[in-house]
Every structure is written in C-alpha cells, then in structure tokens.
N, C-alpha and C positions, 0 to 999 in steps of 0.2 A: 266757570271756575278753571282757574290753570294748574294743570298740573307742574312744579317744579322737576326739572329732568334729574334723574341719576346722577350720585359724586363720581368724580372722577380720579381715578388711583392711576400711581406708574410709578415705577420702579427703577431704580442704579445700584451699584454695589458703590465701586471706589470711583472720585470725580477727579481729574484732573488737577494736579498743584498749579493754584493761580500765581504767576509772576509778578515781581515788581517792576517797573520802568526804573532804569537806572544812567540819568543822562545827568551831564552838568549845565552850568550857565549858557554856557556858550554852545551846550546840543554837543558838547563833543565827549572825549571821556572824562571818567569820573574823578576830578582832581582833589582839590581841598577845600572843596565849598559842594555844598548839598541841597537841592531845593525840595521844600515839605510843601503842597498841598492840600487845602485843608476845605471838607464840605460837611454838610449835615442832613439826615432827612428830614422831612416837619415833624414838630414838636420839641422843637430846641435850635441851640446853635451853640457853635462855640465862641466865648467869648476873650480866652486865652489861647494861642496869640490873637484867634481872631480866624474870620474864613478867606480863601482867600488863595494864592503863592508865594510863600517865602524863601527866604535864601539865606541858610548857613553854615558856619565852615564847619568843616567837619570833625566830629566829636563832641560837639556840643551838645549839652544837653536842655532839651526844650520843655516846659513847663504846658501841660496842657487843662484845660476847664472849657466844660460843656455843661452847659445850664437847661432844663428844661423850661416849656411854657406851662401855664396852670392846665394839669389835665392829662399831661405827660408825664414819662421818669426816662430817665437814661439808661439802656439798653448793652451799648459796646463801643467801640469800636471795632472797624472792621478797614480792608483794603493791606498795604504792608506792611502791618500791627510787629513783625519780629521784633523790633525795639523798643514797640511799648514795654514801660513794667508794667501794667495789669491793663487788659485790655475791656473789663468789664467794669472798673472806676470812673468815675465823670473824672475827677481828678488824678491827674498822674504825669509822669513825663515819656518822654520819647530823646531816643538819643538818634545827631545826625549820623549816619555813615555812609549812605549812598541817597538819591533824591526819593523820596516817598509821596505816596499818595493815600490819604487816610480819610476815614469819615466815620461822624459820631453821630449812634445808630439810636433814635429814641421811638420808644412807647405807648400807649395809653397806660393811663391809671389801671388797676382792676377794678374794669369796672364793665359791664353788658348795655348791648345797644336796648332803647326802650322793647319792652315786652320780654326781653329774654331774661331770665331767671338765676343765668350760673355766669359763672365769668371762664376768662381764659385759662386762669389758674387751674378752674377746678377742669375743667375737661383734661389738660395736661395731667392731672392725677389719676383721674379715670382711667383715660386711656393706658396708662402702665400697669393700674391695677386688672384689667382686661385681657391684658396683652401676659402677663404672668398667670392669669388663671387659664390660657389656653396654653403657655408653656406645662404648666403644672401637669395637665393631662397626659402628656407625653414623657412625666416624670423629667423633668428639664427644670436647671436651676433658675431659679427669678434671677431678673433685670435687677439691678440696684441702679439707683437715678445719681449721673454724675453730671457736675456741674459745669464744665467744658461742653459736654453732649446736648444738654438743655440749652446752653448760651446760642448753640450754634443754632440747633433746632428755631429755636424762636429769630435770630438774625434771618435767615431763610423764610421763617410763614410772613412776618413782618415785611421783609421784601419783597416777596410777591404779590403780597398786596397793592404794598405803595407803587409798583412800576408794572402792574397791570396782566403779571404771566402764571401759569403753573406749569412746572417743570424741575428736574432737576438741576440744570443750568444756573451759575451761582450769576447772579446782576455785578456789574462792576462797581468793587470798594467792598463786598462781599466776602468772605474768609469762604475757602476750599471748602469740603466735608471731608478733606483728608486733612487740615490742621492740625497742626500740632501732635501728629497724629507720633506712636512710638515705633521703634523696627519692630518687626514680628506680628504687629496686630492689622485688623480689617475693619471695615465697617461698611453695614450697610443703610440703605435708606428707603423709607414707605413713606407717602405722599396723599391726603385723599382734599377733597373739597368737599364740605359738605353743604348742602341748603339747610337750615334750617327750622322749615316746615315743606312739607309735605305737598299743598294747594296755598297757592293765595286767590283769595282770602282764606285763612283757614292761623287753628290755633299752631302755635311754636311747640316743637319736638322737647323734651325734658331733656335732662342733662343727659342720663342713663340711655335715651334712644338716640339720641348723636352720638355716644359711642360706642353704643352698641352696632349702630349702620358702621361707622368706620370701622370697625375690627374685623367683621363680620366678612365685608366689604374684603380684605385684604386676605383673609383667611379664605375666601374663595376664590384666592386669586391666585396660582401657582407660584409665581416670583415673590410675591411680597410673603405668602405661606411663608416659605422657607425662610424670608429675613427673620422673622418670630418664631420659630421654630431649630431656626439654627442652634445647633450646642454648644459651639464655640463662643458664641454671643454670652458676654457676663455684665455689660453696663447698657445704660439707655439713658437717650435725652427727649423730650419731646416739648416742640413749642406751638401756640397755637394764635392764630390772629384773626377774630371778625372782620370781613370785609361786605360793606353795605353798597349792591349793588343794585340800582332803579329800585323796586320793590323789595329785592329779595336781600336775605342778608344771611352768609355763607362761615363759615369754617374752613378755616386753612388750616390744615395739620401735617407738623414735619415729625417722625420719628427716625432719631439716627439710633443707629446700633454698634457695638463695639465688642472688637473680642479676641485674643490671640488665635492664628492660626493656627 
C-alpha cells in the first residue's frame, strides 16, 4: 500500500507587476503600427482574429472570440489584458496602443475526475466557508467572495496545472496577483496541493476532508495563519483545478486575499 505524501503549502504577500513587451514591426520604437499575439491553453482557441501575430495600426480596435472544445468553457484572458474591455468574456475587443501579447485561458466543465464526488466549484465554496469560521473565532469579519479575486484564483490553479509547477510565480501570459489591484490596498496569497486519498489503493477523501486538510494545513502554518487571520483582509477569491497525476489525482488550490491597508 502506498502512502500518498503530504500537501504542499507556501506563501507571498504581493507578486511582482508583470510587464508588457512593447516593440514595433521593425523591433525598434513604438510608432503607428502595433503587433498583437495571440495563443490559447487546451480546451479551446481563438477563432477571431485567429492564433498567431498580427499587426496593427494603432488605435484600432480589434474584435476578439474564443470558442471552447466540448468538455471546456472559457475562462479569461490573461498576458497584457489593460485594453481588453472585459477580460473574462470569450467575446470582446481589445484596442491597439502598443504591441501586446495575450492568451485565452480555458477550463474544464464542472465536472470530477471518475470516483470523486464534488467538483471544483464546490471545494472553492468550502474553502471560504472554512476559512470564515476560523476568522469568526477571532471575532474578524467574513471574507465576502469577489469576482476579480476568484478569476484570478482559478487563472493561477489552472496554470499550474497545465505547465507542470507549484508556486507563487505567475507562468507567462498570466495576470499578476497585484492586478488591477487599487492604491491603498494589499493582498495576500495561500497555495496548498492536495492528494486526494490518503493510500492507493484506498477510498477518495469527501469533499469536507480535503478542506478540511487544506485549512487546517494553513492554519498551522504561521505565514499563511496570518493571511486568514488578517483584519485588514475584507474580500477573497479562491480557484481550484484537479490535476491527474500517474495514479494519483491532486487539488490545486489558490486563495488570494484583499484588503485596504
């Protein structure tokens, strides 16, 4: 019988603002023509304009559509999103102003790998409803779940899945954890991976004891404590992404946090 090893937790407060490239045609400065970039992870593509490099002048406004495969749904965008209008629509535009590089970020269905019971959805609710009963205790206001914090939460578990890492390190074409972020506020971030089950061969953990390991987990972990504990903290996002590894089949979980200082 094997035992499954230990999740893995780790902790950042605030990440780094990713940059955009800003080159024209000719690699020199940025004149009156702009070149857009365009990729996708699996489970989709875009089919407006298409994937690829393009090129144009600038102010233009560009017309974008990202189609999922059966099985999939469309997730975000992500990479140098500032001129999308809405960066979580499959449909929407982008306007030129300097060259960009962009990528449309898709999903599974809600739906659980065979034998397991709950979906991604529902542990994402868990976990906030968890993560507020151990604020409660310290008489500390709940989390209220905002939808920026969630987007990003799941762009993040989603990508470390597909590109093979756990960390706080955003993959490129990835939005910051300081996005969009406003003056005066912070945020922070907890990370865990979880297996599971327990042994394989052995039966799959309930929904209730995967998040219970991960809270658990964090709360006995001085750094991530204090992200949950924090009083400054008034919002929360949390995304989550099964990853089926040889036998075993894991939990990625991102929780950001938000809050004026």
């Amino acid at each position: 019988m094997k035992r499954i090893c230990g999740f893995l937790i780790v902790l950042a407060l605030i990440a780094a603002m990713a940059g955009c490239t800003v080159v024209s045609p000719s690699g020199g400065p940025v004149g009156e023509y702009c070149i857009l970039s365009i990729t996708s992870t699996t489970g989709g593509s875009v089919t407006t304009p298409g994937e690829g490099t393009f090129t144009y002048g600038a102010g233009t406004v560009i017309n974008l559509l990202a189609e999922p495969e059966e099985g999939y749904q469309f997730a975000s965008w992500s990479g140098c999103v500032g001129t999308i209008a809405n960066v979580t629509a499959a449909s929407t535009t982008i306007t030129a102003s300097a060259s960009y590089s962009i990528r449309a970020n898709f999903s599974g269905n809600a739906s659980s790998p065979l034998g397991i019971n709950y979906t991604e959805a529902e542990v994402e609710e868990l976990i906030i409803v968890l993560v507020n009963d151990e604020r409660e205790q310290y008489d500390l206001t709940a989390l209220s779940e905002d939808a920026l914090l969630t987007s990003l939460a799941r762009e993040h578990s989603i990508s470390m899945v597909e590109n093979n890492f756990f960390g706080h390190e955003r993959y490129p074409g990835e939005r910051p954890l300081s996005y969009n972020m406003s003056p005066g506020t912070m945020r922070g971030e907890n990370l865990a991976k979880i297996p599971t089950q327990q042994y394989i061969p052995g039966p799959y953990l309930s929904l209730q004891e995967v998040c219970e390991w991960a809270v658990s987990g964090w709360m006995d972990s001085p750094g991530h404590r204090a992200n949950i504990l924090e009083p400054r903290y008034d919002k929360t996002g949390v995304g989550v992404s099964f990853s089926d590894e040889g036998d075993f089949t894991y939990l990625y979980i991102t929780q950001i946090f938000e809050g004026d200082y």
